[in-house]
N, C-alpha and C positions, 0 to 999 in steps of 0.2 A: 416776342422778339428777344434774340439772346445779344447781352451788353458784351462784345469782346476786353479782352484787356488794354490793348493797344489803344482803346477811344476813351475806356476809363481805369487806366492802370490799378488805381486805389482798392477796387473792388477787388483784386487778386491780394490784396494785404489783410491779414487776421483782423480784426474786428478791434480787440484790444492791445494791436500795435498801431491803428490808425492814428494819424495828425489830424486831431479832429479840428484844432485852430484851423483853418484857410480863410481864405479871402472869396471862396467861392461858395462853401457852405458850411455849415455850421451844424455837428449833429453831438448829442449827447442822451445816454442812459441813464437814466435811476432807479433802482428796485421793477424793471420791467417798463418803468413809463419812457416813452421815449420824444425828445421834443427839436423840430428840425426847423431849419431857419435856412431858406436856399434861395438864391436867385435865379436857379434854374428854370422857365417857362412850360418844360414838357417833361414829360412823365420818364420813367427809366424802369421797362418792366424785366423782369427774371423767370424763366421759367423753368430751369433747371434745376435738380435738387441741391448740388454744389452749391448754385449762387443764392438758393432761400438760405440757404444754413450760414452763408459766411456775410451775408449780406443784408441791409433793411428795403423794405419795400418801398419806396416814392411812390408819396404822391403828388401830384402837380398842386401847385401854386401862385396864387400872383403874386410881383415883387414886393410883400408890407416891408420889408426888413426887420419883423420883428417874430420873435419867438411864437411856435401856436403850438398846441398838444391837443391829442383826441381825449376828449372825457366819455365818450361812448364806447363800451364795453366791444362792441365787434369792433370798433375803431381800432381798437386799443389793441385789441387781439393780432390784426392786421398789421399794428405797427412792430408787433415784439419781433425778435431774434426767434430762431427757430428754435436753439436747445433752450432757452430760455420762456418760448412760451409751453415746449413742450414738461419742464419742469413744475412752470405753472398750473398744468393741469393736473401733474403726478401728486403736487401738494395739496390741491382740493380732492383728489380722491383720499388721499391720507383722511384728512379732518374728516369725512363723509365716514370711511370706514373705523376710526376712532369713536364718532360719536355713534355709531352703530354698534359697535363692540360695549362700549359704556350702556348701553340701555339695556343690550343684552348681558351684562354682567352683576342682573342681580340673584342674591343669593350666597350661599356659600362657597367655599374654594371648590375649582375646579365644576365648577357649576351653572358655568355661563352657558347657555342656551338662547342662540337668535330662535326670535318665533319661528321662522322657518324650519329650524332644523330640529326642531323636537321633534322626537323621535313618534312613529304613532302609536306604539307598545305602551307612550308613556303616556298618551291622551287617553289609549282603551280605559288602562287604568287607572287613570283619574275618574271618569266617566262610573267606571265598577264602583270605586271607592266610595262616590257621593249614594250610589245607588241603594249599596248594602248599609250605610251608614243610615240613609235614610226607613230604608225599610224597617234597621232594628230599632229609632228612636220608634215608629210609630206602633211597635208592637210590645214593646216596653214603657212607652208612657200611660199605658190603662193600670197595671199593678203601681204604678208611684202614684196616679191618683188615686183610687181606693185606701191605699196605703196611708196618706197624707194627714188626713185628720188624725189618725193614732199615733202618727209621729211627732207630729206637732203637740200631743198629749204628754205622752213618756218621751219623748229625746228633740225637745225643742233647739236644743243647741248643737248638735253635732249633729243627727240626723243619719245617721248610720245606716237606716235600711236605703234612703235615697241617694247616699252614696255607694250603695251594696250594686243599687242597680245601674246607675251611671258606669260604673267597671263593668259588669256585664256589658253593657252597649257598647263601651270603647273597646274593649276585647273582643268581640265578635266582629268590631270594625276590620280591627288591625291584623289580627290574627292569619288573616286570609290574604295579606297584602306584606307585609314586612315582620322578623322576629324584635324583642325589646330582650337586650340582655343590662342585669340589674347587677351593682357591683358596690357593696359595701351596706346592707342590706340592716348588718349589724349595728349599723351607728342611728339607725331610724329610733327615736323615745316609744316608750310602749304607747301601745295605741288608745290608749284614755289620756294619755298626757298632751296638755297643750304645745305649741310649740310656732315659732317663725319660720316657715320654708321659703327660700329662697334661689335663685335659679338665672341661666341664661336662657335670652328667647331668642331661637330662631326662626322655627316657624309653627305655621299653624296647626301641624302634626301634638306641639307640646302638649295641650290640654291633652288628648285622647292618652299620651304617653303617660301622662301625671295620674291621670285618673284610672291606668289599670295596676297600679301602685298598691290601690286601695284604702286610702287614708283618708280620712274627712275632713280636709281641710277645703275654707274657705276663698276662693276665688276673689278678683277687683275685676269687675266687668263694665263698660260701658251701658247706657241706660236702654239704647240702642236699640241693643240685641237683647233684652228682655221683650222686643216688639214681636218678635219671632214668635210662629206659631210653633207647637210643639218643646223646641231647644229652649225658647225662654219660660215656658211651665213647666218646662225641668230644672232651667237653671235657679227659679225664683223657690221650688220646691227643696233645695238643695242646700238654699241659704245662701247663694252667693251674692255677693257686696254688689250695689249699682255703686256707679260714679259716675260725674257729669263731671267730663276733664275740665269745660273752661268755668266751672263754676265753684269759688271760694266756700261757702255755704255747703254745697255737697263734699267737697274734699274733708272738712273739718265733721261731717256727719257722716264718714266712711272712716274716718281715723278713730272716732270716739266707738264708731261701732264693732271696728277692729278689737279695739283696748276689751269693748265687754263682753265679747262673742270668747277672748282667752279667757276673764275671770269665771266664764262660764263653764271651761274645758275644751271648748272647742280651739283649732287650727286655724290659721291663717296663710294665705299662700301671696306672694310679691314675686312679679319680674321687674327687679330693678332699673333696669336700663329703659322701659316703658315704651318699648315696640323693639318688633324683631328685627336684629341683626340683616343687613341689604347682601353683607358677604362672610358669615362665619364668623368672625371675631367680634370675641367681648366688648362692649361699649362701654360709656363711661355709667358709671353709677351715680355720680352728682350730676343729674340733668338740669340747666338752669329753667326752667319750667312752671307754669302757673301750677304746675299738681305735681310739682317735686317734693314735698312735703309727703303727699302720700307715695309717691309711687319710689323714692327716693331715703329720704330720711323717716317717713312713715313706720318701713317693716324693722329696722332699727332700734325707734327713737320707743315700738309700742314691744320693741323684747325685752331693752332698757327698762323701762317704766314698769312692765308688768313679771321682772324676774325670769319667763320662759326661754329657755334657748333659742338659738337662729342655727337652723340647719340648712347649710351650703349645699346644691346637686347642681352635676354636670350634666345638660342633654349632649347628645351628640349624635350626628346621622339625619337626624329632621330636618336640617336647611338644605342637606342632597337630596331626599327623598320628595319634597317638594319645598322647593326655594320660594322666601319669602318675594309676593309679587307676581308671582305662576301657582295660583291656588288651585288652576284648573288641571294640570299634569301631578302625574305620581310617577317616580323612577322607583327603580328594583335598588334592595338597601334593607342595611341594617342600620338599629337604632341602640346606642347604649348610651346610660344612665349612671353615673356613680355618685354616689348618696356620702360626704364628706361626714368629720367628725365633729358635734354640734362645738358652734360657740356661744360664749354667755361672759356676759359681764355688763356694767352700768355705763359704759361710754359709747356711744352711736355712729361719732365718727371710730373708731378706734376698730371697734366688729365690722364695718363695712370695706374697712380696708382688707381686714383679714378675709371676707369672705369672697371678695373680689378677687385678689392675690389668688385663695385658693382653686376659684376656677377658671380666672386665665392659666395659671399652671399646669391644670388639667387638660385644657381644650391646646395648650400649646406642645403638651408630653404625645396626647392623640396626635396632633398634627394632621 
């Protein structure tokens, strides 16, 4: 039934010119809720779109004389204004399509990927990558075994042929899948010389990228992934450091072990920041953290203490080729590396600043 104007003039008046004082009803707005108070006995319906839009719905009542509002959500809906509920809706779609953008935006810049829209060139090749990665661990870990007792004889501390072979595997990975271009090559210490490397992480690409480098230094690994068949009787034949993050007793027996693996000649490798980058940029280096000692003031405090250099390297390209949190895709991509000039000195905070400085400036010049 259509209300003409003549029976209820009011209705032909804007909404926010009405007199909403009367004596005959009583209507007010707030943020969408809307709360009516009428004497009216019979309903007043609208069926036209003119009068949804510039009008509220009635419903009937008996006469309380006192204020009532719907708390129930279709109630509610029914009571709004028309541009007003239909904005309602436009801003739940926002928040819905925001926090779906946020989930999908881990990783590095320009790197956001909803699950849906990855690409399937980029799933083939994740799929490849794991495949040929696994194929070379399992036909390269018979020569590291064999091998193992004579190295552990002549080169118990750096380990050279099992890090000979770990570049072979990560090079036969990569090779087939993305170039690594190397940039500053010259500032690397000879290779019998101990040294602190240090580094941004983005993603899980970094170890393969580190290890076809070819240097033997030593890794901090979770205790974890020494459970792995194959990867962790590589990793443990290699000499890489366990750690048990929430545990004080292994952190201080991964520091000390750091300290003797240099007096030995051997290398040691830190990612500062203590997991990878969600979106490309450098994290903080003082993580307040149960294993910020090691993974923080550690790679610092053991170049301090033990005279060897800290040498700074930039990755870059690995959090697009596969973004941290999508370990299952690979995108097409280049990876480069540049190898800064070492630093050295006896203050911990003092080098950590300089090394940080150095590769945010790096990764900020790449852009």
């Amino acid at each position: 039934m259509e209300v003409t104007a003549a029976a209820y003039p009011s209705l032909t008046t804007p909404f926010h010119l009405r007199n909403l004082s009367t004596s005959s009803s009583h209507l007010c707005a707030y943020k969408g809720q809307s709360l009516v108070s009428s004497s009216y006995k019979h309903a007043v319906l609208r069926s036209s779109y003119s009068c949804a839009r510039n009008g509220f719905l009635c419903i009937p009542r008996k006469k309380l004389g006192v204020l009532w509002a719907y708390s129930d959500l279709k109630r509610e809906n029914l009571n709004r204004p028309y541009y007003d509920f239909k904005l309602h809706n436009y801003k739940k779609l926002s928040r819905s399509v925001l926090v779906r953008s946020e989930l999908a935006g881990n990783g590095a810049p320009n790197s956001a990927y909803a699950l849906s829209e990855v690409k399937l060139g980029s799933k083939v090749r994740g799929i490849s990558f794991y495949a040929v990665t696994a194929v070379a661990a399992i036909l390269l870990i018979g020569p590291m075994l064999v091998a193992h007792p004579l190295v552990l004889l002549l080169d118990r501390y750096q380990r050279k042929f099992q890090h000979f072979i770990a570049k072979v595997w990560a090079t036969l990975t990569v090779s087939l899948f993305f170039r690594i271009k190397f940039e500053g090559l010259e500032n690397l210490p000879p290779p019998g010389a101990p040294a602190v490397y240090v580094s941004n992480h983005q993603s899980f690409l970094d170890i393969y990228t580190l290890l076809t480098l070819g240097r033997s230094f030593k890794f901090i690994s979770k205790t974890a992934i020494f459970l792995f068949p194959i990867i962790g009787w590589a990793m443990s034949m290699m000499g890489v450091i366990p750690l048990k993050r929430m545990d004080s007793k292994s952190q201080l027996e991964c520091l000390k072990r750091c300290m003797d693996l240099i007096k030995k000649g051997a290398s040691v490798f830190f990612f500062p920041e203590g997991t990878r980058s969600k979106d490309g940029k450098l994290g903080a280096f003082k993580v307040r953290s149960c294993c910020s000692i090691i993974r923080v003031k550690g790679a610092f405090s053991v170049a301090a203490k033990t005279g060897v250099p800290v040498v700074p390297m930039t990755l870059m390209g690995t959090g697009k080729i596969m973004p941290s949190g999508m370990e299952g895709i690979l995108n097409s991509g280049s990876v480069k590396v540049v190898i800064h000039k070492p630093l050295q000195g006896r203050n911990p905070d003092v080098m950590c600043s300089e090394a940080r400085k150095t590769i945010a400036d790096t990764l900020s010049l790449q852009g």
